[in-house]
Biopython code that builds the backbone (N, CA, C, O; Angstrom):
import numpy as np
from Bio.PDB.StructureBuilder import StructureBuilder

atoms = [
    (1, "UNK", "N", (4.318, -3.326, -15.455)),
    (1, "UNK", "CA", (3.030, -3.162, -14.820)),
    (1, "UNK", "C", (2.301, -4.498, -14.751)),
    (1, "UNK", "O", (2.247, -5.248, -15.725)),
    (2, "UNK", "N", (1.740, -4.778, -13.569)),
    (2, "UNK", "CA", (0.803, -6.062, -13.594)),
    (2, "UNK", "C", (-0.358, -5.718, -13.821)),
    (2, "UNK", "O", (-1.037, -4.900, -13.200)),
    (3, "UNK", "N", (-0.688, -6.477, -14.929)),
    (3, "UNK", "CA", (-2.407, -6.240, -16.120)),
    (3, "UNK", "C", (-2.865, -6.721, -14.900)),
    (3, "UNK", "O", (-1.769, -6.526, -14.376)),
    (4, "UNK", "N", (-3.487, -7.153, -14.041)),
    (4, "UNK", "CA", (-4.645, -7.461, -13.228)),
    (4, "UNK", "C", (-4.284, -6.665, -11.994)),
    (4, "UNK", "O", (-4.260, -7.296, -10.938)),
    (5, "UNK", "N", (-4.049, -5.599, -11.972)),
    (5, "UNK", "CA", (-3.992, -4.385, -10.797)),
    (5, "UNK", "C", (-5.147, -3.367, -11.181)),
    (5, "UNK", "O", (-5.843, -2.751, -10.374)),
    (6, "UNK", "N", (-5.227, -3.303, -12.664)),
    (6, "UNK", "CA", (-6.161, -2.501, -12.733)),
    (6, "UNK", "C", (-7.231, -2.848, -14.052)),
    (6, "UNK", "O", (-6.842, -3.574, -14.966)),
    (7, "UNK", "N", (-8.000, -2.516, -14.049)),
    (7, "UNK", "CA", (-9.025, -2.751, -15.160)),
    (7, "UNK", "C", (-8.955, -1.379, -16.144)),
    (7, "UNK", "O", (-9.616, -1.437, -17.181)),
    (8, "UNK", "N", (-8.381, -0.460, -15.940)),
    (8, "UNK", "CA", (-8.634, 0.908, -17.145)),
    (8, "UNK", "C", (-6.757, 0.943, -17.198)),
    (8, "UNK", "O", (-5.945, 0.725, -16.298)),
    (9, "UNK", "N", (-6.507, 1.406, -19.021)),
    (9, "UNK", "CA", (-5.454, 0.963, -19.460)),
    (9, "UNK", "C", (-4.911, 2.620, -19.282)),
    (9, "UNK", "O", (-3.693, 2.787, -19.354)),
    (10, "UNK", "N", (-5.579, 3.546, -19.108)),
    (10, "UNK", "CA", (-4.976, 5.278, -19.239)),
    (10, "UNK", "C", (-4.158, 5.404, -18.559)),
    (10, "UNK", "O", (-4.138, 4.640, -17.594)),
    (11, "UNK", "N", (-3.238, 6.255, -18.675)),
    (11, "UNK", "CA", (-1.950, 6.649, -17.713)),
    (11, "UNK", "C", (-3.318, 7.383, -16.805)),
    (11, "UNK", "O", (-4.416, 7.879, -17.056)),
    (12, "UNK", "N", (-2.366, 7.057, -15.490)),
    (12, "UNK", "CA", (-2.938, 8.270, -14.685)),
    (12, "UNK", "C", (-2.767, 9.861, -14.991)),
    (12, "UNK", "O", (-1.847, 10.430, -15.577)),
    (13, "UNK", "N", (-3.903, 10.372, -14.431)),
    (13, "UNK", "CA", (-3.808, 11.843, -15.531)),
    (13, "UNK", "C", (-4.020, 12.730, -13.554)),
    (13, "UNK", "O", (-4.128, 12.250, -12.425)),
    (14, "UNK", "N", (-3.989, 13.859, -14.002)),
    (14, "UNK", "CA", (-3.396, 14.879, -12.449)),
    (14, "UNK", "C", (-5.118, 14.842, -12.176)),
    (14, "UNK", "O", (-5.927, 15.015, -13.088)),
    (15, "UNK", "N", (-5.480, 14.595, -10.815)),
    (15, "UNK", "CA", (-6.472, 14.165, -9.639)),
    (15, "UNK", "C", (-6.696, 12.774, -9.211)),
    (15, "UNK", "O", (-7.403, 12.364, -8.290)),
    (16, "UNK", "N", (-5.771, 11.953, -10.268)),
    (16, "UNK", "CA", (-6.377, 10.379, -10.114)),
    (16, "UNK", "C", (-4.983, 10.176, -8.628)),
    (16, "UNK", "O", (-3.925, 10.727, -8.323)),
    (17, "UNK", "N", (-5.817, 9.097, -8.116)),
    (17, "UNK", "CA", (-4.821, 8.705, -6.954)),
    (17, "UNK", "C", (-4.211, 7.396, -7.542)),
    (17, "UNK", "O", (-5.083, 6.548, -7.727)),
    (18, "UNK", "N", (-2.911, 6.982, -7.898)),
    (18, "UNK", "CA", (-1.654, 6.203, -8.415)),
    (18, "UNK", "C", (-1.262, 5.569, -7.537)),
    (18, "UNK", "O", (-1.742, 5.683, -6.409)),
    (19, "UNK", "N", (-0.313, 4.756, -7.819)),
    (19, "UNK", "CA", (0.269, 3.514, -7.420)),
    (19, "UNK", "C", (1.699, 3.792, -8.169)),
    (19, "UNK", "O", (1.766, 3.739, -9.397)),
    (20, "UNK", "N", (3.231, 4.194, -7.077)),
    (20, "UNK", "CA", (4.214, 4.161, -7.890)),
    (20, "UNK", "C", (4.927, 2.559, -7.540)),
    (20, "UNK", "O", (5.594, 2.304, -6.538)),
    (21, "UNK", "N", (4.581, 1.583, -8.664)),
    (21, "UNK", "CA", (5.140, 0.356, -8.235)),
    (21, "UNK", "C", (6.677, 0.387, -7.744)),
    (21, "UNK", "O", (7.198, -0.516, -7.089)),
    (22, "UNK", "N", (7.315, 1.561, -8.163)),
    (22, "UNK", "CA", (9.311, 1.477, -7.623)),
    (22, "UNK", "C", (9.438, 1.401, -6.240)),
    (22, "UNK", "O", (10.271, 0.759, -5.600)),
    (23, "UNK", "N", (8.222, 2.364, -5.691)),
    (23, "UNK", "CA", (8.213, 2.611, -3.911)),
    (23, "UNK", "C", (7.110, 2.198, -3.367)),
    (23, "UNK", "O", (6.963, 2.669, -2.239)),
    (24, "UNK", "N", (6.168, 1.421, -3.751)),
    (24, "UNK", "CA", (5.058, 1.409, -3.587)),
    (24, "UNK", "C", (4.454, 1.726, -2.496)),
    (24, "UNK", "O", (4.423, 1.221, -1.373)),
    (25, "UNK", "N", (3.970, 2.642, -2.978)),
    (25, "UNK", "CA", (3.443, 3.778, -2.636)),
    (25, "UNK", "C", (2.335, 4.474, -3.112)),
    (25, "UNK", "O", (2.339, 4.346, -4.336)),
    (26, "UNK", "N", (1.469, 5.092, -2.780)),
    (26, "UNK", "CA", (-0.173, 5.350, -3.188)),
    (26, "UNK", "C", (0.004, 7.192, -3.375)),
    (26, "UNK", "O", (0.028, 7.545, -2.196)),
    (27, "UNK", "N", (0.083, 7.975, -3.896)),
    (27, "UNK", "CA", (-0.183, 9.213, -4.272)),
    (27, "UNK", "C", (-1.526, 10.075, -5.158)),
    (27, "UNK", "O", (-2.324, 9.226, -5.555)),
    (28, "UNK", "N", (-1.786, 10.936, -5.397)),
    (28, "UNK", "CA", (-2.237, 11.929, -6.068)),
    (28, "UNK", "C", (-1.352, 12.356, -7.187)),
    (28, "UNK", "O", (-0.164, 12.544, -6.924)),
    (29, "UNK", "N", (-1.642, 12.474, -8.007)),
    (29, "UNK", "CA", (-1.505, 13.024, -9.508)),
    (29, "UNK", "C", (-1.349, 14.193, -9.120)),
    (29, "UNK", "O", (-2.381, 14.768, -8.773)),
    (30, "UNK", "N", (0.025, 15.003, -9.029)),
    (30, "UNK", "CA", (-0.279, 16.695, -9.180)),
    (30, "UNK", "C", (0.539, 17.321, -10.612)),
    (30, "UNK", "O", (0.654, 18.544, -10.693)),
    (31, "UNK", "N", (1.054, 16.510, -11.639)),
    (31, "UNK", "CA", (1.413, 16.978, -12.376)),
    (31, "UNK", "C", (2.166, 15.650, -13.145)),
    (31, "UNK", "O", (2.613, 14.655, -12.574)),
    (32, "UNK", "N", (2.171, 15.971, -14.803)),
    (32, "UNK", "CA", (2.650, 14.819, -15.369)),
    (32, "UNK", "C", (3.143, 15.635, -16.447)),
    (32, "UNK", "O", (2.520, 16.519, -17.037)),
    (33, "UNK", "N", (4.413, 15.221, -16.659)),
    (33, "UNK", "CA", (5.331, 15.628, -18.081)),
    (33, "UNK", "C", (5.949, 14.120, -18.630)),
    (33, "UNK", "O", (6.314, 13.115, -18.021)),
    (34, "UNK", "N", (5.895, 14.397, -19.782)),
    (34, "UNK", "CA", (6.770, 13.283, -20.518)),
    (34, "UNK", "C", (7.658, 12.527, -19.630)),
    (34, "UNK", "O", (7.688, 11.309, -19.802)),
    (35, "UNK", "N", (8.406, 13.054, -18.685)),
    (35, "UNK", "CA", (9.390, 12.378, -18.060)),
    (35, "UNK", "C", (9.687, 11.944, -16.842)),
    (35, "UNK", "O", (10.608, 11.249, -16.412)),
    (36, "UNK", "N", (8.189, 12.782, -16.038)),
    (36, "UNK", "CA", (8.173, 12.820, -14.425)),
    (36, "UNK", "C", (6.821, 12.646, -14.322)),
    (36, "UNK", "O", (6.050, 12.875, -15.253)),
    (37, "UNK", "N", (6.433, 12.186, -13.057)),
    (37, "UNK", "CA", (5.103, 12.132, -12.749)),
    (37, "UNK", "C", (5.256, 12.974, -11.294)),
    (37, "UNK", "O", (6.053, 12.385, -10.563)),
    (38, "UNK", "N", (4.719, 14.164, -10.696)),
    (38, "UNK", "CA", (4.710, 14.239, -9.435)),
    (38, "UNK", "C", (3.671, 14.001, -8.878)),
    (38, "UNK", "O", (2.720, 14.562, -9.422)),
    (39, "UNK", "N", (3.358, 13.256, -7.800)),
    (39, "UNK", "CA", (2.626, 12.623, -7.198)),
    (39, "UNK", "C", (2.604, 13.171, -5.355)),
    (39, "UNK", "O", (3.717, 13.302, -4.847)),
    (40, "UNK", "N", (1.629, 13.399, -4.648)),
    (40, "UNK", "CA", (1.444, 13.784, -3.423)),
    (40, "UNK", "C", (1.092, 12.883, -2.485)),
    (40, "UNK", "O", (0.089, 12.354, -2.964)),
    (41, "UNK", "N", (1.299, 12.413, -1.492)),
    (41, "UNK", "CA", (1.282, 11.370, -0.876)),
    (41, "UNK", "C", (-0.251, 11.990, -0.139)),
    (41, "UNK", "O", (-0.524, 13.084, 0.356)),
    (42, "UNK", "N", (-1.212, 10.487, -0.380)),
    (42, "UNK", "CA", (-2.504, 10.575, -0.311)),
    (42, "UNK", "C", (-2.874, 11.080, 1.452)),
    (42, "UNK", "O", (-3.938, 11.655, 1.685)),
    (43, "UNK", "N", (-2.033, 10.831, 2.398)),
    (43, "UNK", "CA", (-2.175, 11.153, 3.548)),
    (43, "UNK", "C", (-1.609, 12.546, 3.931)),
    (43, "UNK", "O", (-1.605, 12.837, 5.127)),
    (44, "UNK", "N", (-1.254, 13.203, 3.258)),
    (44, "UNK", "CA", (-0.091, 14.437, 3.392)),
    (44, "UNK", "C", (1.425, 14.153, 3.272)),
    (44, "UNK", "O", (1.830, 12.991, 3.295)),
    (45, "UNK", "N", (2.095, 14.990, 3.169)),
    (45, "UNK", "CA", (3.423, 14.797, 3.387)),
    (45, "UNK", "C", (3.959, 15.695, 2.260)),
    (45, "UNK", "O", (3.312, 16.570, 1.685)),
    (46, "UNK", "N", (5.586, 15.255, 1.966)),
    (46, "UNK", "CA", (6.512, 15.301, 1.167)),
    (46, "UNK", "C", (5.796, 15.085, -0.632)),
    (46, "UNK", "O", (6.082, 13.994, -1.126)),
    (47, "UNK", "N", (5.231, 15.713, -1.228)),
    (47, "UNK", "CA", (5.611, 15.141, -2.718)),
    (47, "UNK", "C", (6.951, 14.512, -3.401)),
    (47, "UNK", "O", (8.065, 14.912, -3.062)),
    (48, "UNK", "N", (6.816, 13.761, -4.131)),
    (48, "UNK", "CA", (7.633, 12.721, -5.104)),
    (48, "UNK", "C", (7.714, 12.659, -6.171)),
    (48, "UNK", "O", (6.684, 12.556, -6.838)),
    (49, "UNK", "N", (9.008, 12.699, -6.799)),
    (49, "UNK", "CA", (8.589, 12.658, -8.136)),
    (49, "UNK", "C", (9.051, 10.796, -8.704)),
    (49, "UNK", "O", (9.760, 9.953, -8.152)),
    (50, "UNK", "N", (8.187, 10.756, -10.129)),
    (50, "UNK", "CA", (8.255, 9.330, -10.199)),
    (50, "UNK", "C", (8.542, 9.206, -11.357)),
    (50, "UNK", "O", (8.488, 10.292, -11.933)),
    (51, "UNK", "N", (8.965, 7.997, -12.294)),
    (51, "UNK", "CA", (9.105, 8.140, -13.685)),
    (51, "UNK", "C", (7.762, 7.426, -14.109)),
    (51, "UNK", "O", (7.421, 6.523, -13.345)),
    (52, "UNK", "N", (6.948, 7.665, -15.177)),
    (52, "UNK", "CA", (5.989, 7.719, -15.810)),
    (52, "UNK", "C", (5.288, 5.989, -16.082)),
    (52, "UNK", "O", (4.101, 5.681, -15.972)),
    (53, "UNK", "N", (6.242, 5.230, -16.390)),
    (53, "UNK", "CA", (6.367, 3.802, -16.705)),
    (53, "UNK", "C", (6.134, 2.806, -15.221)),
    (53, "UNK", "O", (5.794, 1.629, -15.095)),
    (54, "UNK", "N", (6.604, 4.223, -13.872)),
    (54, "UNK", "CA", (6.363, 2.953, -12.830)),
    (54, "UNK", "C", (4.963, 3.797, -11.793)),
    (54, "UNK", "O", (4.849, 4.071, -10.598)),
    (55, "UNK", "N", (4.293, 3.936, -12.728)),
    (55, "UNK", "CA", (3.020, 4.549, -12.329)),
    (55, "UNK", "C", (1.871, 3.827, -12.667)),
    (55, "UNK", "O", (2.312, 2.974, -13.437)),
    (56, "UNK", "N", (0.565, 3.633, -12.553)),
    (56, "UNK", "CA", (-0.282, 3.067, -12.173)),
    (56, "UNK", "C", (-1.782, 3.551, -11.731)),
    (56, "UNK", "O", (-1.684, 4.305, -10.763)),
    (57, "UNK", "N", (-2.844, 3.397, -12.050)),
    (57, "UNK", "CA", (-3.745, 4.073, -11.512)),
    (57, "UNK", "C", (-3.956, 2.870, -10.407)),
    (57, "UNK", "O", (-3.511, 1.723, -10.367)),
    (58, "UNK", "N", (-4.725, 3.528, -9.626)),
    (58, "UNK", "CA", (-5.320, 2.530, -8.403)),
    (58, "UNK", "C", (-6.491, 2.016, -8.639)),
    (58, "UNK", "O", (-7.412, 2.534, -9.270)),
    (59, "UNK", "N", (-6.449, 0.737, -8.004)),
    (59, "UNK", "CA", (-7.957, 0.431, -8.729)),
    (59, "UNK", "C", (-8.530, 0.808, -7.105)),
    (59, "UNK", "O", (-7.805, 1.107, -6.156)),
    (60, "UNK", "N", (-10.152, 0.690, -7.093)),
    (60, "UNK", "CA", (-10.706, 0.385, -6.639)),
    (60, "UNK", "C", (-11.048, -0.146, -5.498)),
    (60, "UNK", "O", (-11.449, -1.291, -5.287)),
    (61, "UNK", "N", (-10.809, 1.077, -4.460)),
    (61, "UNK", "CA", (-10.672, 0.080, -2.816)),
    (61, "UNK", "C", (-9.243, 0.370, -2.191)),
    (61, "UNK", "O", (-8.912, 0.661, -1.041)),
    (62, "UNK", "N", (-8.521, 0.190, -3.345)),
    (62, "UNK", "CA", (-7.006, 0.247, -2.851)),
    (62, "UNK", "C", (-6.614, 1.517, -2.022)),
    (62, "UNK", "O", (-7.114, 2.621, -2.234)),
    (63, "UNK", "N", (-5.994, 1.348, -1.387)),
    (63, "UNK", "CA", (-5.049, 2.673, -0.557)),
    (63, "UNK", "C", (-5.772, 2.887, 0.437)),
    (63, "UNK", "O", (-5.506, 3.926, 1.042)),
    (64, "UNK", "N", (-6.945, 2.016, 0.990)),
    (64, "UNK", "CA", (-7.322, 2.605, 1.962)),
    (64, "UNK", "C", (-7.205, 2.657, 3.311)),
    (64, "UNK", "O", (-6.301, 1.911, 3.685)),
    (65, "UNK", "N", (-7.668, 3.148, 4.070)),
    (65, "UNK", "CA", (-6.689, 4.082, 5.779)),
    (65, "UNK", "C", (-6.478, 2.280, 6.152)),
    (65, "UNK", "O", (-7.179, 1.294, 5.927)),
    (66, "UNK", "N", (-5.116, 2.495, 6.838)),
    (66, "UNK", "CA", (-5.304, 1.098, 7.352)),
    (66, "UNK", "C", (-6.216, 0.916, 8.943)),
    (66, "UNK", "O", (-5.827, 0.048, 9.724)),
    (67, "UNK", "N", (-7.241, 1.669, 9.255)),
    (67, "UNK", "CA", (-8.498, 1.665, 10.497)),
    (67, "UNK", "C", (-9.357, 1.267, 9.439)),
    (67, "UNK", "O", (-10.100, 0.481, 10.026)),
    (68, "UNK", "N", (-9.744, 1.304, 8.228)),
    (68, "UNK", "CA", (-11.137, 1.127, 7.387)),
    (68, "UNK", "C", (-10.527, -0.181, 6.891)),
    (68, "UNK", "O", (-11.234, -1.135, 7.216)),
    (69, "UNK", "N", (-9.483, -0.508, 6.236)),
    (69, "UNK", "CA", (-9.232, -1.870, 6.039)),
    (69, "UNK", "C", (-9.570, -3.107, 7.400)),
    (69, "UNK", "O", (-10.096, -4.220, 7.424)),
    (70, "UNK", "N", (-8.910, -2.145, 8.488)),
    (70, "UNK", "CA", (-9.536, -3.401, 9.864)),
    (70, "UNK", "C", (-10.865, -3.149, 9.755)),
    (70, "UNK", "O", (-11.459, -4.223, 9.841)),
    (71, "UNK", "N", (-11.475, -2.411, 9.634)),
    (71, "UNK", "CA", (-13.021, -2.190, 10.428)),
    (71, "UNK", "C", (-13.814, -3.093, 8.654)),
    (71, "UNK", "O", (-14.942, -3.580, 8.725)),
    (72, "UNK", "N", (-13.310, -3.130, 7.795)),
    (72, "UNK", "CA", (-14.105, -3.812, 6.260)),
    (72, "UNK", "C", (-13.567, -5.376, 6.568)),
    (72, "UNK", "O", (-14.370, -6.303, 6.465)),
    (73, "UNK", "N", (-12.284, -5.602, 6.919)),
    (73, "UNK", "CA", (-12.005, -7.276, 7.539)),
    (73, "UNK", "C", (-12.874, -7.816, 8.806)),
    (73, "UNK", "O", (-13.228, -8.995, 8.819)),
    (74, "UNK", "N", (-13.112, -7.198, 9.553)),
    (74, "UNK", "CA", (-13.741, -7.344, 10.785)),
    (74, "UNK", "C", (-15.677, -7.573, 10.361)),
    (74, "UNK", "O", (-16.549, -8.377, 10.690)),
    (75, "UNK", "N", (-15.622, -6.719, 9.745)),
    (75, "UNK", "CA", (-17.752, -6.571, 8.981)),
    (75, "UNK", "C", (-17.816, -8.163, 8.199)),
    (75, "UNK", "O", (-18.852, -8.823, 8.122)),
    (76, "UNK", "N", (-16.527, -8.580, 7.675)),
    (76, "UNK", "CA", (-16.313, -9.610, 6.779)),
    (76, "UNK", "C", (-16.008, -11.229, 7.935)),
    (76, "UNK", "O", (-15.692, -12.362, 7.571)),
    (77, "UNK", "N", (-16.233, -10.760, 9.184)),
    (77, "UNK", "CA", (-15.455, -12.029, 9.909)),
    (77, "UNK", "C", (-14.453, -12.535, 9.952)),
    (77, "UNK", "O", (-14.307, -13.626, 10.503)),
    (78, "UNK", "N", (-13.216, -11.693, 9.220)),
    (78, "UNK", "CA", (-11.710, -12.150, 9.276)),
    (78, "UNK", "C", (-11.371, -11.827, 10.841)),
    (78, "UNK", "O", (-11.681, -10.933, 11.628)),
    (79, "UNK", "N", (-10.647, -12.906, 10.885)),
    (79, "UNK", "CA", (-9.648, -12.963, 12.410)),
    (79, "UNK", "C", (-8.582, -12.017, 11.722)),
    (79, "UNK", "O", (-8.017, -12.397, 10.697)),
    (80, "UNK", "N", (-8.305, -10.772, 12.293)),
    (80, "UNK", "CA", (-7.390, -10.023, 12.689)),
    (80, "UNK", "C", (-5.724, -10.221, 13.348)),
    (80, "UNK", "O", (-5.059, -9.231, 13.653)),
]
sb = StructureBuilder()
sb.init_structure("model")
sb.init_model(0)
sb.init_chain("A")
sb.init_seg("    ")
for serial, (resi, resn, name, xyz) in enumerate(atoms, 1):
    if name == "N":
        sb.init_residue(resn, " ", resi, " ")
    sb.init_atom(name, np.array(xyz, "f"), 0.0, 1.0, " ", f" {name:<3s}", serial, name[0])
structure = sb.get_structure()
């Protein structure tokens, strides 16, 4: 796990939206056992299951629609 991805050290626990660093990939928490994490893909889809160690909470901002990432670069004056 990279310590500066997130600022809170808790496993993700079931409602938090995750980060599985193996696929990276952004999900929902729908269930966690010792050995699996299942996770729902934040846009819909297919659920996944993940192993526990390559999980991650999201910080802050992250995962978001890629139309709100252009439209927050654009408010900011980034060339696109």
């Amino acid at each position: 796990m990279d310590p500066a991805r997130t600022t809170e050290t808790r496993p993700p626990v079931v409602g938090d939206l995750a980060y599985d660093t193996a696929r990276d990939r952004y999900g929902v928490v729908m269930e966690r056992t010792p050995g699996r994490v299942l996770l729902h893909p934040k846009d819909g889809g297919e659920d996944w299951t993940a192993r526990p160690g390559d999980v991650e909470l999201a910080r802050a901002g992250e995962a978001l629609g890629p139309r709100v990432a252009r439209a927050n670069a654009r408010s900011r004056g980034e060339v696109l």
